[in-house]
TIZALUM-683724 format. One record per residue (C-alpha): x negated, y negated, z negated; residue in one letter. Coordinates in steps of 0.001 Angstrom, whole numbers, padded with zeros to 6 digits, always signed. Layout:
<sites>
XYZA ...
</sites>
This chain:
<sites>
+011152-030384-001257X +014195-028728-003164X +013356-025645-001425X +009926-025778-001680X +010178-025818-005257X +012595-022679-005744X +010243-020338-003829X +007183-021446-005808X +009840-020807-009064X +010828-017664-007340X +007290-016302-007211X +006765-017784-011111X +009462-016301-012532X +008337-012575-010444X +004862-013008-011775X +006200-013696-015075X +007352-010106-015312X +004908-007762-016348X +004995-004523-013628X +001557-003258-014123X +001328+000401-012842X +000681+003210-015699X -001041+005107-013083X -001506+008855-014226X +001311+007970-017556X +004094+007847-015003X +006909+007984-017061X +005073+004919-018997X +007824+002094-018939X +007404+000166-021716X +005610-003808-020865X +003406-004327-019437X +003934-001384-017466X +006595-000284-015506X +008579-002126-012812X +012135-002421-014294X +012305-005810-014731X +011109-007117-011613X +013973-004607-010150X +016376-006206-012832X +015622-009708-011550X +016044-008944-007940X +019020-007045-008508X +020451-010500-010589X +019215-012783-007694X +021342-011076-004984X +024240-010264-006627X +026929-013533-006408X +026506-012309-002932X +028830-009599-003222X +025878-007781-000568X +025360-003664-001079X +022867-003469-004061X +021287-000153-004751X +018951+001644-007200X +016975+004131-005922X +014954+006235-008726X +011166+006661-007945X +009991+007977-011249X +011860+008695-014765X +012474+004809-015837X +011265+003930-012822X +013507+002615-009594X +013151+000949-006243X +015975-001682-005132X +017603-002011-002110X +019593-005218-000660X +021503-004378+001843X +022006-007483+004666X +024606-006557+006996X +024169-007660+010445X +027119-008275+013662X +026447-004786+015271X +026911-002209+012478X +025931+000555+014988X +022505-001053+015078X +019966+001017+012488X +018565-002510+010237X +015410-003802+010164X +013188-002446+006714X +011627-005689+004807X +009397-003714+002337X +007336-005062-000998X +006319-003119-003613X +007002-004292-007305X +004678-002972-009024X +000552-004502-010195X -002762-003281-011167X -004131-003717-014705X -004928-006900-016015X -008087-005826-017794X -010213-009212-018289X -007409-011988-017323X -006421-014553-019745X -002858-014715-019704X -002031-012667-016672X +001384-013502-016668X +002100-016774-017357X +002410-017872-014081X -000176-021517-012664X +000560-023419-010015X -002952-026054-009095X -004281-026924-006613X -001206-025943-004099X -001752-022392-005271X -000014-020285-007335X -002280-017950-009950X -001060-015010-011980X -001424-011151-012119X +000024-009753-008725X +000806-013422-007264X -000628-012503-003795X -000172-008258-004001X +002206-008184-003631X +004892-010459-005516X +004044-013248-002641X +005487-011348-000148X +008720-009931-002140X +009088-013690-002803X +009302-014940+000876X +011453-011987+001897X +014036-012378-000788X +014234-016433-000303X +014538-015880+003181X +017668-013348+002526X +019196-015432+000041X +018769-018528+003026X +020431-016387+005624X +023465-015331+002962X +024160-018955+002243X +024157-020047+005769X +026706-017052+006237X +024637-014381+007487X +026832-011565+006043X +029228-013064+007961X +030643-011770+011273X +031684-015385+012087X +029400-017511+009812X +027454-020607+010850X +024150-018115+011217X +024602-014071+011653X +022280-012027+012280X +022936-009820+014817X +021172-007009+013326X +021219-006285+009932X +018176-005886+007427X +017466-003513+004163X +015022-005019+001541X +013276-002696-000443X +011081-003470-003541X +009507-000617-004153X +008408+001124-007089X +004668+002540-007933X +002608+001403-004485X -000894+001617-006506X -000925+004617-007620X +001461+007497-005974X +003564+005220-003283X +006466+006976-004738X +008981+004295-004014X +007667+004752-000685X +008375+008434-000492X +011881+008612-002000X +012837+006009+000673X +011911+007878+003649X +013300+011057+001760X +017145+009691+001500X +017058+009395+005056X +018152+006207+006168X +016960+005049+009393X +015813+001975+010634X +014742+000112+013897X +011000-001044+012310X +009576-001804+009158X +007849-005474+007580X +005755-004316+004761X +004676-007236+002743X +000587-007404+001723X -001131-009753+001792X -002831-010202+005036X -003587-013748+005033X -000464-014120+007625X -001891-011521+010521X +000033-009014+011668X -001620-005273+010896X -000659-003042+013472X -003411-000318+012282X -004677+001078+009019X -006640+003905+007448X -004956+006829+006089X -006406+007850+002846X -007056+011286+000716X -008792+011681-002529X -010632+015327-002864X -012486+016729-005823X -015317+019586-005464X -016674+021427-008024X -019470+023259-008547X -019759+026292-010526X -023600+027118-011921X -024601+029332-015082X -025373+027764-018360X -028797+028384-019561X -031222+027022-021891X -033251+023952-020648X -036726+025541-021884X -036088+028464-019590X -034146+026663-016437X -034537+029676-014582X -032330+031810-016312X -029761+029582-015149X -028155+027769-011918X -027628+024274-012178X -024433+022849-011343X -025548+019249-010811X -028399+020753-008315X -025900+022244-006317X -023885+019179-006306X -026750+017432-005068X -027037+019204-002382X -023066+019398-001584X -023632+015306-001127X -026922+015652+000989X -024866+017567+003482X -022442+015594+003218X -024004+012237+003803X -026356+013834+006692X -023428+015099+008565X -020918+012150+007999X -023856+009329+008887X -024160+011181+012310X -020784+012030+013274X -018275+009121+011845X -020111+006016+013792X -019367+008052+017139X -016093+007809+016006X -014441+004412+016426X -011009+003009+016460X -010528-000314+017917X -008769-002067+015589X -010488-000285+012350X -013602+001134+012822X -015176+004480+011933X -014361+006994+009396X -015692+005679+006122X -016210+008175+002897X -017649+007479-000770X -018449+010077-003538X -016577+007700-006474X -016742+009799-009299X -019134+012487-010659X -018650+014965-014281X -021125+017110-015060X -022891+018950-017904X -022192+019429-021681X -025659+018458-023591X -029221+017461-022851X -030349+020868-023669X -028326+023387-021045X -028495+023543-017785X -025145+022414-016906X -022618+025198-015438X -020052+022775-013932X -020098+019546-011792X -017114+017477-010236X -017567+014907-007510X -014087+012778-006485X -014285+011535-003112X -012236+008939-001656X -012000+009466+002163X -010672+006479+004793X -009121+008351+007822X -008663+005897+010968X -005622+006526+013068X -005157+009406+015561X -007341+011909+013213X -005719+013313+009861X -006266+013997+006298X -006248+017561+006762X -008429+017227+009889X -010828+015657+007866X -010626+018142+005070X -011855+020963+007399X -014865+019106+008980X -015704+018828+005359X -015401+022226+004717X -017146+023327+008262X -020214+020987+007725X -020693+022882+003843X -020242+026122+005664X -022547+025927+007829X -025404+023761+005932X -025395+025693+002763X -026867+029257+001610X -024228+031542+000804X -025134+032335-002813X -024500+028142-003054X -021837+028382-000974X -019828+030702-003330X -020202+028544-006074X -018685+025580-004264X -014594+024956-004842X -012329+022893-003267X -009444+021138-005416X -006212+020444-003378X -006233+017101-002325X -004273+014758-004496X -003632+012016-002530X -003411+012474+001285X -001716+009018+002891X -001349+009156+006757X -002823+005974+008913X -000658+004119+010440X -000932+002529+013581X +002086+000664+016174X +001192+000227+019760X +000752-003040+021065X +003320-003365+023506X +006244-002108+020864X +008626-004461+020487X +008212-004949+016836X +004903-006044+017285X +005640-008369+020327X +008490-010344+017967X +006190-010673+015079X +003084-012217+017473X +006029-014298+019081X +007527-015638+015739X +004102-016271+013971X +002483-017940+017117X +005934-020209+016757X +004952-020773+013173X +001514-020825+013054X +000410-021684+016592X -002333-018196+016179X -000688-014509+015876X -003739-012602+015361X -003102-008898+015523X -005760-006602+013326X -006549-003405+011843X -007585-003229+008097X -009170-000183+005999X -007207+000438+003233X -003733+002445+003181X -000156+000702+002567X +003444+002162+001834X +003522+001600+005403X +001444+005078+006088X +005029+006621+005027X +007708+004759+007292X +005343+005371+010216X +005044+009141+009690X +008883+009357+009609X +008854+007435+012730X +009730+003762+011686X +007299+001580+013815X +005501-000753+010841X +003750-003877+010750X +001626-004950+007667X +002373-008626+007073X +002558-011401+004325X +000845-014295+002539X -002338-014028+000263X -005715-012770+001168X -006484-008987+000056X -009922-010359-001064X -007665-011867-003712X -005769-008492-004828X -006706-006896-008164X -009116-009631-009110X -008953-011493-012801X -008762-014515-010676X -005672-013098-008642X -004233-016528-006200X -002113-017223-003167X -002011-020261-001272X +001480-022226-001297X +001689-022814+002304X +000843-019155+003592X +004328-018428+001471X +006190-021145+002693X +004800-020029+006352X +005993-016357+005513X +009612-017602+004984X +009543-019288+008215X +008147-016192+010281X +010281-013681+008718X +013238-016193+009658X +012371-016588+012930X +012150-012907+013702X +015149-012094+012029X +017537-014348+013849X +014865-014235+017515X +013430-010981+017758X +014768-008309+015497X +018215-007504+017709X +015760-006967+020351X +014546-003519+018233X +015702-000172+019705X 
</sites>
């Protein structure tokens, strides 16, 4: 019961600290925003363990932490236990973060995305340090040692993510918390947002042809589009997540009621399944315009570089990462249900420098970013134990 109650105060006292992401004010630091003092805390909560603490800058103000778990074979690259710090806005929540625990949940801005999962991988840590896992001879050790990293700005850039894989450490596999609802993710989508403008000639409305309209030429940049994609992505399925998936998310155009507007933007968010790429995607796009449009429209048509291209990620199902996980949440659990989900993690950047991921934690992402944000008590508890298990059962096994 003891124990129970210091992870539930674990994940109180993380959602108590306000780590909301600025999004495009990245140097923004000040509360609510920025995720200082969640790296602050976890700094504090390892440290009468004498373990390798580290700060590792993602953004001006802005920094990652790393715990450092040693394990008995030093030679061995450790095993990556990855949350990110950092929330969404909090726009119409009463009290985001004062922390509730009813009804054997726990509420609160960024209780299951992803503070839930940095919660049951820190109390697991600290449980393995006090039964002696830094240790060489201590009552437990861990034959392989473990790095846990929580992360800095996940929601908006994934720059924690990025500066990780860009100091070059190396490990044998990666555990990136989200909440999954306790099944393992061994696929997701890759992501990339794109912007396209189109360029028309200002005129005035009571003589439209004098002009080209912008928004007419963005109409038919979307018919093209959606005619092409609705053919061509359902042919194109991967087992564990499906078909391509795009949506047209934003459109800007026009100045006044009375001119026939010479620009319009479009921001399209595209979902890219594993074994195809952002850029692949980017010149189908470009193809399908080239080919379906008139070249007098065509020349009025630009492309933005895209500003957010994420990779998919996917592990294969016999890797031994993914065989531990199924064997220490079936031993947990009695059901390891492997999946593939559609929207992009940190984890996009461990696998494209070559660390085999999983995608796994407590909380249900139908949950995430809602004014009603929850995770269920025992799907935290059950975290500890599976991360537990396949620390001391399964992770030595890792090449």
């Amino acid at each position: 019961m003891a124990a129970k109650q210091n992870l539930i105060q674990l994940l109180c006292d993380l959602i108590a600290l306000p780590s909301v992401n600025p999004e495009h004010e990245t140097q923004q630091s000040e509360a609510p925003y920025g995720e200082g003092r969640v790296a602050d805390y976890v700094q504090r909560y390892f440290q009468p363990f004498g373990v390798r603490l580290q700060r590792q800058q993602a953004l001006p103000g802005r920094e990652s932490v790393l715990v450092w778990v040693p394990g008995a074979d030093a030679s061995a690259p450790p095993v990556l236990l990855e949350a990110h710090t950092d929330t969404v806005g909090v726009e119409g929540m009463d009290d985001p973060f004062t922390p509730r625990v009813e009804g054997g949940r726990v509420y609160g801005r960024g209780a299951c995305d992803t503070k839930a999962s940095l919660a049951a991988m820190m109390f697991v840590l600290r449980q393995l340090l006090e039964e002696g896992a830094s240790l060489p001879r201590g009552r437990v050790s861990l034959r392989r040692g473990c790095v846990l990293a929580a992360t800095a700005d996940e929601e908006f850039g994934m720059t924690g993510a990025r500066c990780l894989v860009e100091s070059g450490v190396t490990f044998s596999g990666a555990i990136v918390g989200e909440p999954t609802a306790l099944k393992i993710v061994a696929a997701h989508d890759g992501q990339m947002y794109l912007k396209i403008t189109a360029h028309g000639k200002a005129a005035h409305t009571s003589m439209p042809q004098h002009g080209v309209n912008a928004i007419y030429l963005m109409d038919e940049v979307i018919n093209v589009l959606r005619r092409r994609a609705d053919a061509i992505y359902p042919q194109r399925q991967h087992p564990l997540c499906g078909s391509p998936k795009w949506t047209v998310s934003m459109i800007h155009g026009g100045t006044s009621e009375h001119i026939v507007p010479n620009h319009c933007e479009i921001a399209i968010d595209f979902r890219v399944i594993p074994g195809e790429s952002c850029q692949g995607m980017l010149e189908e796009v470009k193809s399908w315009l080239a080919q379906d449009l008139d070249a007098a429209a065509l020349e009025r048509i630009e492309f933005a570089e895209p500003h957010k291209t994420e990779p998919p990620m996917e592990t294969p199902s016999d890797h031994l990462l993914l065989r531990g996980m199924r064997a220490a949440v079936a031993g947990v659990t009695g059901d390891a249900q492997v999946v593939g989900v559609p929207y992009n993690t940190n984890a996009s950047h461990y696998a494209a420098a070559g660390i085999p991921c999983v995608v796994f934690g407590p909380g249900d992402i139908a949950q995430a970013h809602s004014v009603d944000e929850f995770v269920e008590i025992s799907q935290v508890e059950a975290a500890v134990e599976i991360l537990k298990r396949f620390l001391l059962e399964s992770a030595a096994s890792l090449s």
